[in-house]
N, C-alpha and C positions, 0 to 999 in steps of 0.2 A: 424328223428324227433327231433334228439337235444336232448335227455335223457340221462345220465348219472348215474352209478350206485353209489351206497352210497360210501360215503369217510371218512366212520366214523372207529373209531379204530379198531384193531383185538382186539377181545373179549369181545368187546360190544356189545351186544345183542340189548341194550331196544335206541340206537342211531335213530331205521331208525321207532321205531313199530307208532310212530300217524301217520307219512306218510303211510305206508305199511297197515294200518286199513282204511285210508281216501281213498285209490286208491283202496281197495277190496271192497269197500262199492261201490262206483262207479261204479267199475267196473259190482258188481252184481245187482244194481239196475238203470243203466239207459243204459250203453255201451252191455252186453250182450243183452239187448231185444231190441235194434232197428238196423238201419244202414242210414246212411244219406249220400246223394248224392255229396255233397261238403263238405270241410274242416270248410268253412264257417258257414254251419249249425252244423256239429258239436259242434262247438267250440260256439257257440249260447247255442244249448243243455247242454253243461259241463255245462258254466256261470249259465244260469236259473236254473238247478238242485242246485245248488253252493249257488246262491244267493235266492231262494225260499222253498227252501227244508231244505238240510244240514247244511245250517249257521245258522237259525232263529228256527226249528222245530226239529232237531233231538236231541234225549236224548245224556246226557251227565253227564258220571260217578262223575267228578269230582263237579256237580252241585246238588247232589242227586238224577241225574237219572231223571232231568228235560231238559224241552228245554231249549233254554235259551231265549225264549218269555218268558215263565212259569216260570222260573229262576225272571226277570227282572220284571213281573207282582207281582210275591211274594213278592219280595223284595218293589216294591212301596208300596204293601198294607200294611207290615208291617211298613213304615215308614210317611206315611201319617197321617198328623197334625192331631191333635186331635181335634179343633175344625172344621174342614172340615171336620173330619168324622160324628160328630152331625148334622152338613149340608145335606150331605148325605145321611145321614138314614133319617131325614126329610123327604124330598123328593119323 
């Protein structure tokens, strides 16, 4: 499969842990409960989990434990002009 194990120093611990929490995540939510017929559909499955799921919706410590929709949603509200918010509540 082309995998390779970490090349990171001896006695660094914390070199391999986002990868090593990203592929147990994976692994526990989408690769243990199914099996798919070709590589092809696979690698479909990874992608769509990847790019529907994991990137856009899963909490994330470093954001206060937000998605980072909810992250990026916050962050507009707080910045959004002040007179468009008078507009808004209008409305």
């Amino acid at each position: 499969m082309g995998v390779r194990p970490s090349m990171g120093t001896a006695g660094d611990a914390y070199d391999n842990a986002m990868a090593e929490s990203f592929f147990a995540t994976l692994e526990c939510e989408l690769i243990a409960r199914r099996t798919w017929r070709t590589k092809t559909e696979a690698r479909l499955a990874v992608f769509t989990w990847i790019e529907s799921w994991y990137n856009p919706h899963r909490r994330h410590s470093a954001l206060g434990y937000l998605s980072p929709n909810n992250f990026e949603g916050k962050h507009h509200d707080n910045t959004i002009n002040p007179e468009t918010q008078i507009i808004l509540e209008l409305q």
